[in-house]
C-alpha positions in Angstrom: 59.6 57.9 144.6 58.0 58.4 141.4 57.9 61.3 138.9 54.5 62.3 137.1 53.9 65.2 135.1 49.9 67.2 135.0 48.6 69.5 133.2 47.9 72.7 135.0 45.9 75.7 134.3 46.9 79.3 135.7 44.4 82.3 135.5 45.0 85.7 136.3 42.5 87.1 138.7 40.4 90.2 138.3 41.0 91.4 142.0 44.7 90.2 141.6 46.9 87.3 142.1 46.7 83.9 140.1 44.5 81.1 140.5 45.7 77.3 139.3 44.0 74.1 139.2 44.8 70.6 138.0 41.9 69.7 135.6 42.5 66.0 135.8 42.0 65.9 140.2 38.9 68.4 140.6 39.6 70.1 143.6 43.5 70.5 143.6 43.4 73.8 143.4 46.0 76.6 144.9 46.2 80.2 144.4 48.9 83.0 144.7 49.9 86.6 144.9 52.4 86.1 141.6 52.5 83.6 138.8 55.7 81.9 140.4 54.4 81.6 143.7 51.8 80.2 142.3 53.4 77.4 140.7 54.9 76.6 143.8 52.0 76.3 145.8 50.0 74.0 143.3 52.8 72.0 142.7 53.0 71.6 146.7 49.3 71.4 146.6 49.6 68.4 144.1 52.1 66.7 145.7 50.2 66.3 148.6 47.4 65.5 146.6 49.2 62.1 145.3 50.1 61.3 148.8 46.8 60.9 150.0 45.9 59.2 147.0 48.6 56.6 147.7 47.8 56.4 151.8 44.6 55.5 151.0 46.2 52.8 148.3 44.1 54.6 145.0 45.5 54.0 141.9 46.9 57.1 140.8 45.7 57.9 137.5 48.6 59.5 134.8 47.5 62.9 132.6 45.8 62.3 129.6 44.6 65.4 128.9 45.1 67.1 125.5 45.8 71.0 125.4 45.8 72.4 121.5 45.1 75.8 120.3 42.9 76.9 117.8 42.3 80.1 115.5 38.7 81.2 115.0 38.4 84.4 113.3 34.5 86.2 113.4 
């Protein structure tokens, strides 16, 4: 069993609830009525991401996305 850590995004919705999605898999995406639950579902919606990645033997490919902030004043 391997360990790998992803960058995830979490955004509040307008109508409620949170929506998250891994930016390096497109389509790993999970939602959920509070921010918690929805860390728990894409981190259940990951995890099953990565295992069919490994059934169908693909290499599975580690984070190497960069989050920064910036300042921009107008």
């Amino acid at each position: 069993m391997h360990e790998y850590f992803y960058k995830v995004i979490i955004e509040p919705q307008v109508e409620g609830g949170y929506t998250a999605y891994v930016p390096k898999f497109p389509g790993c995406v999970s939602e959920g009525e509070t921010y918690q639950e929805t860390v728990d579902n894409i981190r259940e919606a990951l995890a099953l991401y990565l295992e069919v990645l490994e059934e169908r033997h693909h290499e599975i490919a580690f984070d190497d996305l960069h989050v920064t902030e910036v300042a921009v004043s107008v």
